[in-house]
N, C-alpha and C positions, 0 to 999 in steps of 0.2 A: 584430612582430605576435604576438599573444597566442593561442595555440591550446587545444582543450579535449585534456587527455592522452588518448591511447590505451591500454588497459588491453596490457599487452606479457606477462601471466602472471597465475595468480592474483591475486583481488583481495578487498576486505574488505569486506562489507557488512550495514549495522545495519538489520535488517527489524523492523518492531512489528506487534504482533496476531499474532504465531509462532506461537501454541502452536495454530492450526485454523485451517481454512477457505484463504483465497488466500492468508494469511501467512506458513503452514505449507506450502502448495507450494513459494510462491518459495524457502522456504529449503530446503528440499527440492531443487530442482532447483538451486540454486547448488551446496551442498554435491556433488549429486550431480558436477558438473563440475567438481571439484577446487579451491572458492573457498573462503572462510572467511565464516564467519558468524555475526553477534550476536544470539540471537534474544529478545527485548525482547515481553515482554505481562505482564499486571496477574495474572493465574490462576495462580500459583506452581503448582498440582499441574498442573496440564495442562501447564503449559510443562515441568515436569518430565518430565513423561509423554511428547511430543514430543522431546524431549533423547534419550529413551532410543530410542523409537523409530529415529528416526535414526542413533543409534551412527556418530557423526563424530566422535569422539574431540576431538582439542584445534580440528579447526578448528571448532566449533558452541562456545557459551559462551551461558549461559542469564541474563538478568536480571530482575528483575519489577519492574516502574513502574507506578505512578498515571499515563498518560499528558495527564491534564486538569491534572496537577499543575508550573509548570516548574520549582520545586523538584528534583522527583523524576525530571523528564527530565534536567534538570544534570545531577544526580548518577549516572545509569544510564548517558549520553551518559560520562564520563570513566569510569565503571570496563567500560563497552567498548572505550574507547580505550585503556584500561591493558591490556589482554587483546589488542586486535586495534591496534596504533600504527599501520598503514597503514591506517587506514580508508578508503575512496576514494567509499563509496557509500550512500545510504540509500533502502530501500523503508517509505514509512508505508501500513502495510494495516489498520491499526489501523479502527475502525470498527462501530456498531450503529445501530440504527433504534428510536427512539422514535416511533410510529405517530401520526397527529392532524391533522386540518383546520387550518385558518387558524381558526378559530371556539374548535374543541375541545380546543387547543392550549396547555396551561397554561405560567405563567412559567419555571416550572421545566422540564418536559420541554423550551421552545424551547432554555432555553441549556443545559439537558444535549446536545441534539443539536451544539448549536457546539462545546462543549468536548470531545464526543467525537469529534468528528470534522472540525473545523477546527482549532480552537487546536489538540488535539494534534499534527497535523502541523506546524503552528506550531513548536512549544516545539523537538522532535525538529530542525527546519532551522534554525532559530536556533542549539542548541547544537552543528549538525556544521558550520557554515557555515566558521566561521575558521580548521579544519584542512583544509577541501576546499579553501579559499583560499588557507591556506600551501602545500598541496601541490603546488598549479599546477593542481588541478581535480580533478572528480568528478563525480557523477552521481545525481541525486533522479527517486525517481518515487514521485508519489504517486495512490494508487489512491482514485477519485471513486466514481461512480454514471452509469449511464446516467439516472436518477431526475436528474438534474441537468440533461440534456439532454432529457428525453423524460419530461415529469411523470406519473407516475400518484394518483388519489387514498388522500387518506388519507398523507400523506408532507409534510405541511410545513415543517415542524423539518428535517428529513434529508435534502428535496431542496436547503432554501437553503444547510443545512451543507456539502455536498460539492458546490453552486454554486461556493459560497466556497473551496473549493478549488482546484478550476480557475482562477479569479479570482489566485487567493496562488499558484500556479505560473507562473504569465504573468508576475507580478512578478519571480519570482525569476530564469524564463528571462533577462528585460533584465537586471536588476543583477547579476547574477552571471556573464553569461555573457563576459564582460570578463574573467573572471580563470579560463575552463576551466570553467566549472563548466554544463554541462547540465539541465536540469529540464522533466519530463514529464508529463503523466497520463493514467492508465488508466482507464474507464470501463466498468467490467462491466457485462454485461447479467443473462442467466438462467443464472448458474455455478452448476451443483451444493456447496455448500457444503453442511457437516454440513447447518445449518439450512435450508437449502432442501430438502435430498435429503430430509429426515426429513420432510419435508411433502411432498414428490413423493409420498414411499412408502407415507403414511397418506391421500393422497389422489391417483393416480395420471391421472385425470381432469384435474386441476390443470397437471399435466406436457402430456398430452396437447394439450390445448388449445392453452397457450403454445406448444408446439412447433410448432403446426399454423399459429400465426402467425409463425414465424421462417423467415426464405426457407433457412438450411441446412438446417430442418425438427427440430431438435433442441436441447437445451439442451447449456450447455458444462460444461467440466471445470475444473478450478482449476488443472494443469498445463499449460492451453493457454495459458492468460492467466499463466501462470508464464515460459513460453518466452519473450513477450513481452520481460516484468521481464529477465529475463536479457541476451537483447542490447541493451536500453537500457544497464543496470550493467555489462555484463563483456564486449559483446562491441564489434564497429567501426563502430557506430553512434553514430558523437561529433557529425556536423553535425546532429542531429535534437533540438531545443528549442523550449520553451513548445509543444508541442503538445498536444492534446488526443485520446486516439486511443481507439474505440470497441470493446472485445473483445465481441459479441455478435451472433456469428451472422448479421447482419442485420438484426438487430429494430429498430437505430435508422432503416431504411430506410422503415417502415411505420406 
């Protein structure tokens, strides 16, 4: 009988979208717990600027990809593996919102939304799949949208994109979970990200509101939906696959 490993000490895990927002926590709070970590985004100075921030010394290792590109995730994918050989885990936080009705929606911003945030996760599982495989298992989580489950307007490109995500975890949950290998996803709600906060704080009102409809009664942090990420990847939560699980306060309630 085939089982998914239990992580027994630190563990290795390649996060994308690093350098801000819920990328940057997760790796954040990995690191913080003595793990090691790949961190993988397109922004060479900010991902620099995180790197330093952090000050994790050899376990953080900084790389910059095209993540629409799979070229370019190949190639990111093996010089994290040359940097970190035990790789055991990957967070895709990778992700942006191209805004647009079904009507409004040109050809280009649809498949920018899929490339940014489908296929990339895509490319990224595809190239860890075969060392999570020889390894005897590992662990994928990748971060959707509540927008995926609870539509708002103005989001059509980026709700089907990170549809399609959930949809492409459930696949992997079955095929892969024969050889150890788990897969998740996370479904933020209203997390303070840079980009959100910087529009809380220029319009406060905006905050308020939302809040006033979330049964905690407040929006969330990027390290609460970090903690999450965590014990999916690193900690003894190995029976929990193809789930779909909602970090938002409640809001998917209403």
């Amino acid at each position: 009988m085939i089982s998914s490993r239990v992580p027994s000490g630190p563990v290795s895990v390649l996060v994308t979208g690093a350098a801000s927002g819920i990328g940057l926590a997760c790796a954040r709070r990995l690191l913080t717990a003595g793990h090691r970590v790949a961190l993988v985004d397109r922004d060479a100075d900010r991902l620099t600027a995180a790197l330093v921030e952090l000050a994790a010394g050899d376990a953080a290792s900084r790389h910059v990809a095209d993540l629409t590109d799979p070229a370019s995730v190949a190639t990111t994918v093996a010089d994290a593996l040359a940097v970190h050989p035990g790789l055991s885990a990957v967070v895709n936080a990778a992700g942006a919102i191209r805004a647009g009705t079904a009507a409004s929606t040109s050809d280009a911003d649809w498949r920018w939304n899929l490339d940014t945030n489908a296929s990339s996760a895509f490319y990224v599982c595809r190239a860890v799949l075969p060392g999570l495989v020889a390894a005897g298992g590992g662990a994928i989580v990748n971060i959707a949208s509540l927008t995926a489950l609870r539509p708002i307007p103005d989001r059509a490109g980026y709700a089907a994109a990170k549809g399609a995500v959930i949809a492409f975890t459930r696949q992997l949950a079955l095929e892969y979970g024969p050889h150890g290998v788990t897969a998740n996803t996370i479904c933020p709600g209203a997390i303070r990200t840079p980009l959100l906060a910087a529009r809380f704080d220029r319009e406060p009102e905006v905050e308020r509101d939302l809040a006033g409809r979330i049964p905690l009664r407040r929006t969330g942090e990027p390290d609460e939906l970090a903690a999450l990420v965590e014990l999916l990847v690193a900690g003894d939560c190995r029976y929990l696959t193809g789930q779909t699980i909602s970090v938002d306060g409640g809001l998917s309630l209403v």
